[in-house]
C-alpha positions in Angstrom: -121.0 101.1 77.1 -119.8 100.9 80.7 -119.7 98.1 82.8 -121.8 97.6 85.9 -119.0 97.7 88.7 -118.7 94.8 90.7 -119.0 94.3 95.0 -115.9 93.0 96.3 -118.3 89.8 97.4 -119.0 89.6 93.5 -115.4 89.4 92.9 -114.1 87.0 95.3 -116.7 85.1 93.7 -115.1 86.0 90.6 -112.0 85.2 91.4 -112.8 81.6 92.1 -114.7 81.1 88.8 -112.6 82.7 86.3 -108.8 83.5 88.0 -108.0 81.4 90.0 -108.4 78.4 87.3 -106.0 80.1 85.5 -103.4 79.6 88.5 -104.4 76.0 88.3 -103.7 75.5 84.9 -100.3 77.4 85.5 -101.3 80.0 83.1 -100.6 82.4 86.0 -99.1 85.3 83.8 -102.7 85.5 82.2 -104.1 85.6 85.5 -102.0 89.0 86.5 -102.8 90.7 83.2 -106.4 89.8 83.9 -106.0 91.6 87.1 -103.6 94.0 86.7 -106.3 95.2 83.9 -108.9 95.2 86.3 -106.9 97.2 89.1 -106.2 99.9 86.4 -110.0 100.6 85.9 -111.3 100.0 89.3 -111.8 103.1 91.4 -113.3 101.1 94.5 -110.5 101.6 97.4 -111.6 98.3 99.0 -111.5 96.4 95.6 -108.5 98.1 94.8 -106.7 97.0 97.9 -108.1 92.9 97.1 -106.6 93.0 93.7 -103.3 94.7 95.4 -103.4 91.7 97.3 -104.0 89.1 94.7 -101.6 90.7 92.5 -98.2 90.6 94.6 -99.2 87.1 95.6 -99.3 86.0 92.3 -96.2 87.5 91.1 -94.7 86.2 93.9 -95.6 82.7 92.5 -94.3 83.8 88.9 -90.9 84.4 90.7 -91.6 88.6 89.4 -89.7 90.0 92.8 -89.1 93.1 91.3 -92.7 93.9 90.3 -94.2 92.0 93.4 -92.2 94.7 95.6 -93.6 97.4 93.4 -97.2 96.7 93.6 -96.9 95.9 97.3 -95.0 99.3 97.8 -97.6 101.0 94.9 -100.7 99.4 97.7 -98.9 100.8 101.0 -98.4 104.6 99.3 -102.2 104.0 98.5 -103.0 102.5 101.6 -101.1 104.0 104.1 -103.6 102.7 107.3 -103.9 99.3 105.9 -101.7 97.0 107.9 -102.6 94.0 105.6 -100.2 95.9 102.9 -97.1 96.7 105.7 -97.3 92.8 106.4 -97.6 92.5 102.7 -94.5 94.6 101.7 -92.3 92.9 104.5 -93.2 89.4 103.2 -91.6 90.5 100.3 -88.5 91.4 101.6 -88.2 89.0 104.2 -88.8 85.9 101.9 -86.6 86.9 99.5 -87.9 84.0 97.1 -85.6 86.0 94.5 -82.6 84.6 95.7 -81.2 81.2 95.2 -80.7 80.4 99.0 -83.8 82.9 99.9 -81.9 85.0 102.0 -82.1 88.6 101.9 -79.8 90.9 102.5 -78.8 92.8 105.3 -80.8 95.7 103.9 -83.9 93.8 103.3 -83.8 92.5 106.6 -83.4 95.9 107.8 -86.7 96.9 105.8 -88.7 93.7 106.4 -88.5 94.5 110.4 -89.3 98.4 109.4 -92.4 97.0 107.8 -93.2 94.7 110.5 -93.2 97.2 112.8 -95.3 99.6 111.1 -97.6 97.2 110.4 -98.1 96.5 113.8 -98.7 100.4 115.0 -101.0 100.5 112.2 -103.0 97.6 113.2 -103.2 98.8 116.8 -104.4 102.4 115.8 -106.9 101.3 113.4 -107.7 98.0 115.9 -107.6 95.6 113.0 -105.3 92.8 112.3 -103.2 92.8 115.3 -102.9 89.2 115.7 -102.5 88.3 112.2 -99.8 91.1 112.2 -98.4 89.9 115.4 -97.9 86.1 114.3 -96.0 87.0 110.8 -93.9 89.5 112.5 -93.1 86.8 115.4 -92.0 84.0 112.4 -90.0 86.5 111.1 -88.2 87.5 114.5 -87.7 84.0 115.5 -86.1 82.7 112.1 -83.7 85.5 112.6 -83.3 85.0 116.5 -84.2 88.3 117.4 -84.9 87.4 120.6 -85.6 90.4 122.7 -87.9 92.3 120.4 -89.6 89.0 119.9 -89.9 88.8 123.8 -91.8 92.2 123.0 -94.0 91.4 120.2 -95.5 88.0 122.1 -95.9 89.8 125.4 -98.1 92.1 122.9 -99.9 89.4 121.8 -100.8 88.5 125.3 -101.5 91.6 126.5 -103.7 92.3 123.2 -105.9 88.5 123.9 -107.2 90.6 127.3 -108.9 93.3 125.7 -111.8 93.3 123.1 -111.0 90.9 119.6 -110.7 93.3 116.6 -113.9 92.9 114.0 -110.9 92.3 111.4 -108.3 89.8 112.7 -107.8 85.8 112.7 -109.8 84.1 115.2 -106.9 81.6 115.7 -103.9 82.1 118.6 -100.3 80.9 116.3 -97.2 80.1 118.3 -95.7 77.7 116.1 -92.8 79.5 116.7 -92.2 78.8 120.5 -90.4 75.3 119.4 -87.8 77.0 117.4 -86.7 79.4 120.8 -83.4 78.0 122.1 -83.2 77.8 125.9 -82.5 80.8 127.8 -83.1 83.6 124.7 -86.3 84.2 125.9 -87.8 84.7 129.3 -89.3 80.9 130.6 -92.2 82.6 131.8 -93.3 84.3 128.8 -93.1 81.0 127.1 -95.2 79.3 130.2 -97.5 82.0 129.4 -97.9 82.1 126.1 -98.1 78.1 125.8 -100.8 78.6 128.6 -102.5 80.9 126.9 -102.6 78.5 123.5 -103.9 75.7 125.8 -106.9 77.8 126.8 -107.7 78.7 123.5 -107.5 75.4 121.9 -110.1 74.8 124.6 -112.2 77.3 124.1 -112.2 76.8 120.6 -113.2 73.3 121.3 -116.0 74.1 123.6 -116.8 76.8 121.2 -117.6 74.6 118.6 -119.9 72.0 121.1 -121.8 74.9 122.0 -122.6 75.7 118.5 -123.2 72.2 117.7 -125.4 71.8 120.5 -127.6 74.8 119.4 -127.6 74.3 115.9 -129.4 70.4 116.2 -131.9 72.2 119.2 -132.7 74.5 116.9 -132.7 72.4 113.7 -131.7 75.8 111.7 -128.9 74.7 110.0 -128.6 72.7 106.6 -124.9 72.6 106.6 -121.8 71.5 109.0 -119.0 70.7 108.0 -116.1 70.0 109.9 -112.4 69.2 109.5 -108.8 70.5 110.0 -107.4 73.9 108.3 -103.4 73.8 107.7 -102.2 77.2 107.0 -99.3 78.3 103.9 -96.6 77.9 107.4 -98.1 74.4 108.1 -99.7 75.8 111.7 -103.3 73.6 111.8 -106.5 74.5 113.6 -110.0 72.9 113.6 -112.6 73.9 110.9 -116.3 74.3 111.4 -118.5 75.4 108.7 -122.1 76.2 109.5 -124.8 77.4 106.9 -128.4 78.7 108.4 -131.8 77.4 106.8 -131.6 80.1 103.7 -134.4 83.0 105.0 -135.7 85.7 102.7 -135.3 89.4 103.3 -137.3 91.7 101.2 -134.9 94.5 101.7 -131.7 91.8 99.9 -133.4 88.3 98.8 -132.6 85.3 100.4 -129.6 84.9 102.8 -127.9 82.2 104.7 -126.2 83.0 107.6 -122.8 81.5 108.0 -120.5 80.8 110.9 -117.2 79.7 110.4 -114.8 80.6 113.2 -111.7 80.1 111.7 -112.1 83.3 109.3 -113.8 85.1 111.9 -115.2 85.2 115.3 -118.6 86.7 114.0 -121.1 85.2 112.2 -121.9 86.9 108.3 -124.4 87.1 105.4 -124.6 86.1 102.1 -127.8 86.7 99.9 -128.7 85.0 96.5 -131.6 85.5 94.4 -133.2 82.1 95.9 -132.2 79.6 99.1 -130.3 77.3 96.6 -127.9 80.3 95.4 -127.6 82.3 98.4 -126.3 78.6 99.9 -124.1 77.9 97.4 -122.8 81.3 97.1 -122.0 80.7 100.6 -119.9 78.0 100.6 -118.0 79.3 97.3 -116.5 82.5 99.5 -115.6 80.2 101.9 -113.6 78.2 99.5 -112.0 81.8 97.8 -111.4 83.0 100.9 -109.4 80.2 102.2 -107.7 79.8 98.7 -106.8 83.4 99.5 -105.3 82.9 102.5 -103.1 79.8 101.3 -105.3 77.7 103.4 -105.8 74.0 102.8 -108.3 72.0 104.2 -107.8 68.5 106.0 -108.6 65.0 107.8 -107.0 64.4 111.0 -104.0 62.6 109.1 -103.2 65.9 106.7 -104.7 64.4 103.9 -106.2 67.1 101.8 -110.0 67.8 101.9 -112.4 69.3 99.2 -114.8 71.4 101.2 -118.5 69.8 100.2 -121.0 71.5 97.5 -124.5 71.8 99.8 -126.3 69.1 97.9 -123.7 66.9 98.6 -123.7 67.6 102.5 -127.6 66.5 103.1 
């Protein structure tokens, strides 16, 4: 007897519950058969790309180069117009984790910056992930003092924070980078501008969050906030704000909460339970998978580590 297939929201919910446990408990070679068995008999293309994703990562963690490059190469043939998988398969050659001094070769270089720049056309045609694409390409440029083409990709970024936002990119502006740019490799005025630019928007972000804040106790809608600091896997930090609705029932899906969280995404989102107690709960666990996804750890203002709050702890 088949199997009902799953939602991608169903498995990022299974992912937290059954696989990534496994990772915990450093059994992580039973978590990529447990995958790879999955991807083998999944036909969804946007469940297919997740466990693409979840796949290289973890091999990457078992230290499996070879058959991390594979996968992320096997998820680019598949995915051609995904720049997600470009990025993907110039991580692996630009971190090189295979090495003892993790430094690639000449060659891998040469095809981590192909990548990279693919990625980056991609992203722009399709008007997803530019920013995200933008940042790793610019840590990649910078630790290999590449320092006209990085002049290029960061006057992109600016150029790119005028226009709309894409539905699919990071909300957050990175520049970590900036402090690692010797004098006089890159133009001072690019750097004025892109350090302006990250002033604004740690500003904005700020305000941002009052004005949500502000609306959310007028309104007395929500039943959760949480707030906090996020540290990303490169150690760049932004703030954190978690907001759940008052769970509300739709005949057409059940009950849903409506959740804003601005560091995953700039537009509020849906999730739906059978009841208000699940679709809440439900809620806060893809937040949690999510960030675990993205190598995102959440902390106090002194970087100690945060768990993110079950909702009946929060009231």
């Amino acid at each position: 007897m088949n199997r009902r297939r799953q939602t991608l929201g169903e498995w990022i919910t299974t992912y937290g519950d059954e696989i990534l446990p496994l990772i915990r408990e450093n059994r992580i070679d039973e978590a990529i058969l447990r995958v790879e068995r999955e991807l083998s008999q999944e036909s969804d293309r946007e469940v297919r790309s997740w466990h693409f994703a979840n796949l290289t990562s973890f091999l990457a963690a078992a230290g499996r180069h070879d058959e991390c490059l594979g996968r992320a190469q096997q998820r680019v043939d598949e995915f051609p117009q995904d720049p997600l998988a470009w990025k993907t398969l110039a991580s692996c050659f630009h971190s090189a984790f295979h090495r003892p001094d993790n430094q690639p070769t000449q060659e891998e270089k040469e095809e981590a910056l192909r990548c990279w720049r693919r990625a980056l056309d991609v992203a722009k045609t399709e008007k997803a992930w530019v920013r995200t694409v933008a940042f790793s390409f610019c840590r990649g440029l910078a630790e290999w003092k590449m320092w006209s083409e990085l002049e290029v990709v960061m006057a992109e970024i600016l150029q790119h924070l005028k226009g709309k936002p894409c539905d699919n990119d990071t909300f957050n502006l990175e520049g970590e980078w900036i402090e690692k740019i010797p004098v006089g490799t890159v133009d001072p005025l690019l750097i004025d501008d892109y350090k302006s630019a990250l002033r604004d928007h740690a500003e904005r972000t700020k305000q941002m969050y009052e004005e949500m804040d502000r609306k959310a106790a007028e309104a007395g809608e929500n039943i959760y906030t949480f707030e906090a600091h996020a540290k990303t896997h490169d150690g760049t930090t932004a703030p954190f704000l978690l907001h759940l609705s008052q769970p509300t029932y739709d005949e057409r899906g059940g009950f849903y909460c409506r959740v804003e969280c601005p560091f995953l995404g700039e537009r509020p989102f849906l999730i739906y339970g059978v009841d208000g107690a699940q679709a809440g709960e439900l809620s806060i666990g893809f937040i949690r998978n999510s960030l675990r996804h993205e190598g995102v750890t959440i902390t106090d203002e002194s970087g100690n580590e945060l768990p993110i709050p079950d909702l009946r702890n929060s009231q």
